[in-house]
Backbone as numpy.savetxt, mean C-alpha at the origin, in Angstrom:
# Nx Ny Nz CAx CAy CAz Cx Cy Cz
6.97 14.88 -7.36 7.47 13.55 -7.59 6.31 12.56 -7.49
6.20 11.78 -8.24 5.22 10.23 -8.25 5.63 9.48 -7.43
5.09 9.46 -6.42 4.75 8.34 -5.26 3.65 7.85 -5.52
3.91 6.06 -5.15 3.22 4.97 -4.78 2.67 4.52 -3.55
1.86 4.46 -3.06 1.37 4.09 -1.73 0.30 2.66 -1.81
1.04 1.88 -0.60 0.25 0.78 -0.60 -0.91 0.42 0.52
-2.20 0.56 0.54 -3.04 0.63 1.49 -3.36 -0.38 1.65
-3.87 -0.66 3.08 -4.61 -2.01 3.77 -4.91 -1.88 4.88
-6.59 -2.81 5.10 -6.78 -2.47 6.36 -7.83 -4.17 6.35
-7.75 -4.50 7.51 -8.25 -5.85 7.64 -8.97 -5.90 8.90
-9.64 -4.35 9.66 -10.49 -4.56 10.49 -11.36 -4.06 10.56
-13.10 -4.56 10.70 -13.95 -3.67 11.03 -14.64 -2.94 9.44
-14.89 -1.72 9.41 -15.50 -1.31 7.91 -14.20 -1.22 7.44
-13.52 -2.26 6.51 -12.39 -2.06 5.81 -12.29 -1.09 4.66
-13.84 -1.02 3.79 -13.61 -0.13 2.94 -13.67 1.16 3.20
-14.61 0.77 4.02 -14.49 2.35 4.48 -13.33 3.35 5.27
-12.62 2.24 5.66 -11.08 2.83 5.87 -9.86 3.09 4.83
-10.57 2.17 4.10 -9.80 2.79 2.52 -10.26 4.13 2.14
-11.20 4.09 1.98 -11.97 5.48 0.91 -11.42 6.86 2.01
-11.62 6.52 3.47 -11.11 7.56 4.39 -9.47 7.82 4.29
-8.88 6.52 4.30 -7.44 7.32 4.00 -7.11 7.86 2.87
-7.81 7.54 1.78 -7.38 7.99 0.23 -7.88 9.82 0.47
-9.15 9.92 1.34 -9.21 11.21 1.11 -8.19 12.47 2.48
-8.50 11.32 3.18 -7.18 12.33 4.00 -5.63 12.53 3.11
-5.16 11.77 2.77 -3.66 11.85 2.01 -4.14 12.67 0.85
-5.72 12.35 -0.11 -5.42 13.57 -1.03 -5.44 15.79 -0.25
-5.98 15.13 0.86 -5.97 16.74 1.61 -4.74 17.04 1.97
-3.48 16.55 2.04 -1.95 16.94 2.61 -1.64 18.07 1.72
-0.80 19.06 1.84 -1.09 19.69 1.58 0.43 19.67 0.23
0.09 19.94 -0.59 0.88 19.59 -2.03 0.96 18.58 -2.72
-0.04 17.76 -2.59 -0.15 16.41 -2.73 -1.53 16.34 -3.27
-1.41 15.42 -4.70 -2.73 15.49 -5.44 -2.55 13.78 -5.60
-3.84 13.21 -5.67 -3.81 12.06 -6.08 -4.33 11.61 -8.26
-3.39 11.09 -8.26 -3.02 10.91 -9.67 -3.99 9.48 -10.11
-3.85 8.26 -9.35 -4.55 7.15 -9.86 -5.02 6.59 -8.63
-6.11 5.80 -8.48 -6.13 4.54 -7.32 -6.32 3.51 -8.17
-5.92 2.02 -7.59 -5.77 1.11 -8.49 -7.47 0.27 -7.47
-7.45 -1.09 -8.93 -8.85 -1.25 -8.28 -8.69 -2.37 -6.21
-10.09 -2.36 -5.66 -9.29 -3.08 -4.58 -9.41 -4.74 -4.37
-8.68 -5.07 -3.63 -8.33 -6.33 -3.78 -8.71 -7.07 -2.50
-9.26 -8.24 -2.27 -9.62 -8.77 -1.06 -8.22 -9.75 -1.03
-7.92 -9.74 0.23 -6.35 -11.24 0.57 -5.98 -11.62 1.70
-5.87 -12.65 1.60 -5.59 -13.62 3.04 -4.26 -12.69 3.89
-4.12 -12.66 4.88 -3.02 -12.11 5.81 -1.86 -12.82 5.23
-0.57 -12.46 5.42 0.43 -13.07 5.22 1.48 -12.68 6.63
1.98 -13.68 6.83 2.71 -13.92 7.66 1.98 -13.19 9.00
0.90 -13.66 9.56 0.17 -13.86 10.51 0.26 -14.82 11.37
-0.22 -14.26 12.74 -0.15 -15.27 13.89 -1.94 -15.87 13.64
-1.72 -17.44 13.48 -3.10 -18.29 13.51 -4.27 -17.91 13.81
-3.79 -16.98 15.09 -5.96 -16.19 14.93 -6.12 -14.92 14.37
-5.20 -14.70 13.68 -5.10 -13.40 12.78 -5.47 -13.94 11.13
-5.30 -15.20 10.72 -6.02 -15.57 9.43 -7.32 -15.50 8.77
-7.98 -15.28 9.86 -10.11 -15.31 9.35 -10.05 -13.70 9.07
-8.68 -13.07 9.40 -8.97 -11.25 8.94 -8.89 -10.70 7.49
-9.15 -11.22 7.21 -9.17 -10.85 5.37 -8.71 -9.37 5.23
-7.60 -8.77 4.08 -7.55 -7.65 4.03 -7.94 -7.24 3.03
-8.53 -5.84 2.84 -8.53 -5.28 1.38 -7.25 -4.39 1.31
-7.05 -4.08 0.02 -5.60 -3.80 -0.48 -5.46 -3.14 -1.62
-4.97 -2.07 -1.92 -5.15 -1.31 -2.90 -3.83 -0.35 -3.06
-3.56 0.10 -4.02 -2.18 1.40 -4.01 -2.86 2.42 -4.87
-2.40 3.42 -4.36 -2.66 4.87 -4.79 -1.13 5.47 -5.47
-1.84 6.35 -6.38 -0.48 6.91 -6.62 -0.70 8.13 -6.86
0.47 9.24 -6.03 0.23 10.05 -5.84 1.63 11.14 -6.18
1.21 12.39 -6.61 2.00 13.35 -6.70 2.52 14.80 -5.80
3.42 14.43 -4.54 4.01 15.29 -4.06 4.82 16.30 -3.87
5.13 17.39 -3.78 6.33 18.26 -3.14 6.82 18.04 -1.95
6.04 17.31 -1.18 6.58 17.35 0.22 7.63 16.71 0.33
8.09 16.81 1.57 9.92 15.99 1.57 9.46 14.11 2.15
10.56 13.37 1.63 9.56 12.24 1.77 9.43 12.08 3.77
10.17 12.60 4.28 10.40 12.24 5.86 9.02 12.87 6.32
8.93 14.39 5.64 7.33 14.66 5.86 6.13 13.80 5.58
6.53 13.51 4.55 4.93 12.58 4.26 5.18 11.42 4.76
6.32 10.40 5.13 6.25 9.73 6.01 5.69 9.98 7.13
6.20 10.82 8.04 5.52 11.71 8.93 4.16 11.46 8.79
3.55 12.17 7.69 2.05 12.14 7.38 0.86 11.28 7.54
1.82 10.09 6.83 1.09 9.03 6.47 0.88 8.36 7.93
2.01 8.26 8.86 1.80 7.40 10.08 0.85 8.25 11.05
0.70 9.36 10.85 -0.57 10.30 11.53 -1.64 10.31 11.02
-1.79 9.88 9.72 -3.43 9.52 9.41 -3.55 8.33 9.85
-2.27 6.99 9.82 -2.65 5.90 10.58 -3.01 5.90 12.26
-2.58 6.73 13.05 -2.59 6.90 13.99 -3.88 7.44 14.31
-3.78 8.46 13.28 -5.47 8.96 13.70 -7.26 8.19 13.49
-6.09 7.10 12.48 -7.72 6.40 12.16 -7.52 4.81 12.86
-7.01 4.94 14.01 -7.01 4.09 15.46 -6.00 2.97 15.05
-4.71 3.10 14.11 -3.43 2.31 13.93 -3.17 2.36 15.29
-2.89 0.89 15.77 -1.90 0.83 17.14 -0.74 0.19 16.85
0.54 0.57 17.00 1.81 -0.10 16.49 1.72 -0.64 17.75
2.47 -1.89 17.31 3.03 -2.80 18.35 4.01 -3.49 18.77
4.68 -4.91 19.23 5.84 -5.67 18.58 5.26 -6.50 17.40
4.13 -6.76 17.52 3.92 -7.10 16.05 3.19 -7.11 15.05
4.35 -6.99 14.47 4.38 -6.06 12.94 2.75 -6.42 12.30
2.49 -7.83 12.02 1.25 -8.08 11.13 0.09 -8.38 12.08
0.05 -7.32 13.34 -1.46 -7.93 13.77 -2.22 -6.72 13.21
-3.78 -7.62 13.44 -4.81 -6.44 12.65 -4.85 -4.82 12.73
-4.81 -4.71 11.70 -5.27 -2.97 11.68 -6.42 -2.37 10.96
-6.67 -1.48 11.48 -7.87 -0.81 10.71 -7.32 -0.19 9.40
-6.10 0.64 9.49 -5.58 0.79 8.14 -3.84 0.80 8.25
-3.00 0.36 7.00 -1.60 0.28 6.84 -1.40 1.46 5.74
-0.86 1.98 5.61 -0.17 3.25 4.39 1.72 2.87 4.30
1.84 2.16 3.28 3.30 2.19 2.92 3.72 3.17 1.65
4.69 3.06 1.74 5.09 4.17 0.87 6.04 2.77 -0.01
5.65 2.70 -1.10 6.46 1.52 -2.00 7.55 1.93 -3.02
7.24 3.21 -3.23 8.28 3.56 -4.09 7.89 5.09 -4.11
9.18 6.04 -4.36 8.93 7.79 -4.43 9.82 8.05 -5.83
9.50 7.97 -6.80 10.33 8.32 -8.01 11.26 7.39 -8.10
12.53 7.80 -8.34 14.09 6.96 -8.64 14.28 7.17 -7.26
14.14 7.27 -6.30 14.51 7.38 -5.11 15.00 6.01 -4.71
16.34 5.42 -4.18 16.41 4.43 -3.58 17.71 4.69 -2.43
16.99 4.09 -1.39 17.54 4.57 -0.04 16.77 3.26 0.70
17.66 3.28 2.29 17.79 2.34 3.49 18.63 2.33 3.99
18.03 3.48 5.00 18.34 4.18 6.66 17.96 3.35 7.51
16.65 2.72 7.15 16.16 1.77 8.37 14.91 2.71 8.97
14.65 4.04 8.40 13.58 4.76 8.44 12.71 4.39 7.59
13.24 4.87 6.13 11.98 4.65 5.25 13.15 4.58 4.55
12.42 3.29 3.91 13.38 2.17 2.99 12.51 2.55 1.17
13.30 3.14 0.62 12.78 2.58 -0.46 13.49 2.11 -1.73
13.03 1.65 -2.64 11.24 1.38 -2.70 11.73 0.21 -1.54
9.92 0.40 -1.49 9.89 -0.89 0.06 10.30 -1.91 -0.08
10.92 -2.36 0.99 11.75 -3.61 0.69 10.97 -4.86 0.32
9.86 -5.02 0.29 9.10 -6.38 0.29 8.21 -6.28 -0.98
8.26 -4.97 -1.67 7.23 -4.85 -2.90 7.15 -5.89 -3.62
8.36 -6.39 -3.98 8.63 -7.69 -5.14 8.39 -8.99 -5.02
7.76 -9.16 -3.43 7.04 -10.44 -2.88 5.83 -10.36 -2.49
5.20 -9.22 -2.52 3.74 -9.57 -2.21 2.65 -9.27 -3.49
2.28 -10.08 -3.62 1.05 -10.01 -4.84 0.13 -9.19 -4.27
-0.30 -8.93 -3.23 -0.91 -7.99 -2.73 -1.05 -6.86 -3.11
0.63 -6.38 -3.16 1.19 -5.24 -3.68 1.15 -5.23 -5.35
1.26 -6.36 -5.68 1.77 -5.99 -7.17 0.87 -5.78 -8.11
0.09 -6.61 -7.75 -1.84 -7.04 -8.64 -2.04 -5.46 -8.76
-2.47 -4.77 -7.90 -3.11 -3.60 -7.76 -2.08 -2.38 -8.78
-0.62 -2.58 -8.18 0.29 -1.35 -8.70 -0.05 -1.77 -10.21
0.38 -3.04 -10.87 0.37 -3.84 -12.23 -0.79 -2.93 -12.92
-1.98 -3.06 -11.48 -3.12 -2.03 -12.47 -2.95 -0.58 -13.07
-2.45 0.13 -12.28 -2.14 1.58 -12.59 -0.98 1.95 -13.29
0.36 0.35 -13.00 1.67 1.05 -13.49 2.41 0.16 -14.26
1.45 -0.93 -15.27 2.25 -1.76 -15.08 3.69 -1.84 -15.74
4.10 -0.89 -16.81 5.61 -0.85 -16.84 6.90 -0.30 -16.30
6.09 0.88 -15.04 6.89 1.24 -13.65 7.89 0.02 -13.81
9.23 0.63 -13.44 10.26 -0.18 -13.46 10.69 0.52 -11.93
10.91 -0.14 -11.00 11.91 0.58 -9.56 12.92 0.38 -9.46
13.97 1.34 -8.70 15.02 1.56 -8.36 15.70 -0.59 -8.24
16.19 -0.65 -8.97 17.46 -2.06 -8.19 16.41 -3.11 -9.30
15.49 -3.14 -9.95 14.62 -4.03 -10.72 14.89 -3.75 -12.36
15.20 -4.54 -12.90 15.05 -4.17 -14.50 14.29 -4.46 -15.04
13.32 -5.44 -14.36 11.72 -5.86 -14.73 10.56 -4.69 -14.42
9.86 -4.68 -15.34 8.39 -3.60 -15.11 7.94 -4.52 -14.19
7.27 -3.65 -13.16 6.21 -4.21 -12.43 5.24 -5.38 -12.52
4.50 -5.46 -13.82 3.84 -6.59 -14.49 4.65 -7.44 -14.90
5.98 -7.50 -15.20 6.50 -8.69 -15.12 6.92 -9.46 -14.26
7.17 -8.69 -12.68 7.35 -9.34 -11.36 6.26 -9.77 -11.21
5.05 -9.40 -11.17 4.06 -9.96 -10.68 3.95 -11.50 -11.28
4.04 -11.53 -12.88 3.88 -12.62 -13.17 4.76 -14.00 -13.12
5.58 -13.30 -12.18 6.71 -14.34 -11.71 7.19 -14.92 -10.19
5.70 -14.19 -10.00 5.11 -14.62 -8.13 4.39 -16.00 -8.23
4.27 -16.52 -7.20 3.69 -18.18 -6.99 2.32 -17.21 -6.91
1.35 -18.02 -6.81 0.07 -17.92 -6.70 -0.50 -17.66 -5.33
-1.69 -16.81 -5.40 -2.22 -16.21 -4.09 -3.21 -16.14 -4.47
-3.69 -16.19 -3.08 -5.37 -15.80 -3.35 -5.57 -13.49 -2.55
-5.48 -13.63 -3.91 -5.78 -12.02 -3.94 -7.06 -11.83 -5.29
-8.09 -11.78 -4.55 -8.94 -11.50 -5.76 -9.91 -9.90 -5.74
-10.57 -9.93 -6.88 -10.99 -8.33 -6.81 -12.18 -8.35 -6.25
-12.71 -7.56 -4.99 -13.47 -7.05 -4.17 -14.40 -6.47 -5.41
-15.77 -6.88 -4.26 -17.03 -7.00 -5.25 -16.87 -5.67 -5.97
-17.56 -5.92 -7.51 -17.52 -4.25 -8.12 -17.96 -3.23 -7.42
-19.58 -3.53 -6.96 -20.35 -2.58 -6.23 -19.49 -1.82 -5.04
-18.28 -2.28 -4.88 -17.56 -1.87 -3.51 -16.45 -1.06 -3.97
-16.09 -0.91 -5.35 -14.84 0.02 -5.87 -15.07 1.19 -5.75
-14.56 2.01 -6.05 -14.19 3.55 -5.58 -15.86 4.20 -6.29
């Protein structure tokens, strides 16, 4: 199945916490990575005031699994864990890296485990700029708009593209 994954990390060597999770998730085991989209530098959103000077980079991968999605959920929060994610009560303070899962095929579900597609995809330009790159007529579960057309119907952000010399 084609899964989407949305990466970010806003502390410390950020890219280099990108390029590290892209290659841990392509090592899972049935799981090949299909595209990465290019990455994106962006202000925090919905941050506490001394969490704003943390700039994130931001990028989605898309990837092709067998695994069951509770597994690679599973997965994904153990490569965050392992590459020094500390969950907390809150939700948007800095991390070294985030792995969402934004969408898994036609899959649409919300258990309150793993929601998909993610519940917030269709509001963050963060998210969309990057997917727009790799997918942009992906249509998701509950949307009759392609991807590139949500995006272009977001207010404006400052999400811009991270120096070339710094892409994959």
């Amino acid at each position: 199945m084609e899964i989407g994954l949305g990466l970010g990390s806003n502390l410390d060597h950020r890219l280099d916490y990108l390029r590290e999770a892209v290659q841990r998730i392509a090592a899972l085991p049935e799981t090949h990575v299909l595209a990465k989209a290019p990455i994106y530098e962006t202000e925090p959103v919905d941050v506490k005031p001394e969490y704003k000077p943390l700039e994130y980079l931001n990028t989605v991968i898309i990837i092709e699994s067998t695994m069951a999605l509770s597994a690679l959920s599973d997965a994904v929060h153990k490569i965050e864990a392992d590459m020094g994610r500390v969950r907390t009560e809150d939700r948007n303070a800095p991390r070294p890296i985030d792995i969402d899962i934004l969408y898994a095929g036609n899959v649409s579900q919300a258990d309150g485990i793993l929601d998909l597609p993610h519940p917030q995809w269709a509001h963050r330009r963060f998210v969309l700029q990057p997917l727009s790159d790799v997918r942009p007529f992906l249509r998701l579960p509950g949307e009759p708009r392609p991807v590139s057309e949500v995006l272009k119907s977001l207010p404006p952000a400052n999400v811009r593209l991270f120096r070339a010399e710094h892409q994959w």
